[in-house]
C-alpha positions in Angstrom: 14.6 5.2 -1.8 13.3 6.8 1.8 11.3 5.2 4.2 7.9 3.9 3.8 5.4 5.9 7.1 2.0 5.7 7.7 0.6 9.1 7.3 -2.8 10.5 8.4 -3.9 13.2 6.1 -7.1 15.7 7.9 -9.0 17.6 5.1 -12.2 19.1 6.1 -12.7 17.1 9.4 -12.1 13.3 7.1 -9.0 11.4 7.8 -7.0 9.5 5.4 -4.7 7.0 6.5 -2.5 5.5 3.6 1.3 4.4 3.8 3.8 6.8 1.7 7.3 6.5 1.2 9.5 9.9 2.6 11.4 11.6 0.0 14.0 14.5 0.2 13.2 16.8 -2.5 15.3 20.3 -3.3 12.0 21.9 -1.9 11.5 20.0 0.9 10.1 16.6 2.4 7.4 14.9 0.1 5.8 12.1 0.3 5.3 10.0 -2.4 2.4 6.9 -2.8 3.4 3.6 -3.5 1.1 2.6 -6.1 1.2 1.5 -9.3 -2.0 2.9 -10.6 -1.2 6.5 -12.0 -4.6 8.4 -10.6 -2.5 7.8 -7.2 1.1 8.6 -8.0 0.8 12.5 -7.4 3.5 13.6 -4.6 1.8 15.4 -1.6 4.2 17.8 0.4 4.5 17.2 4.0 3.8 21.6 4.4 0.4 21.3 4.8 -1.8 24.4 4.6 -4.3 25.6 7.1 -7.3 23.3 5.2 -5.4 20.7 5.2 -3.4 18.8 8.2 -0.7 15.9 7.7 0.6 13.6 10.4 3.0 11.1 10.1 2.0 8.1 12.5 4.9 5.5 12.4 7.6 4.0 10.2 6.2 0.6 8.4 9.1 -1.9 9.4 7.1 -5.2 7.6 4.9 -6.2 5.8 2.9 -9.5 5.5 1.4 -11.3 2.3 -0.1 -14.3 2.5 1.0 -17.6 0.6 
């Protein structure tokens, strides 16, 4: 299991900002959403092309729920 980082994903001038976990894959880094619905479980590979630009912000180091 990697580390969870918020990423900020740029596709035609709209940001996305969602928290990923950081994988090692024989291809490369991916990162991988932490969800358990399975429309948003597809792996997105930190190469981004020129459409598309990926930034990883920060490392997530808690989380809060509330009682």
């Amino acid at each position: 299991m990697g580390s969870l980082v918020h990423v900020i994903r740029e596709v035609d001038g709209e940001m996305e900002h969602t928290i990923k976990e950081i994988r090692l894959s024989p291809t490369g880094l991916i990162l991988m959403p932490v969800s358990t619905d399975p429309a948003f479980q597809e792996p997105l590979a930190v190469d981004a092309s020129e459409y598309e630009r990926i930034t990883i912000r920060g490392i997530v180091i808690g989380s809060y729920q509330p009682f």
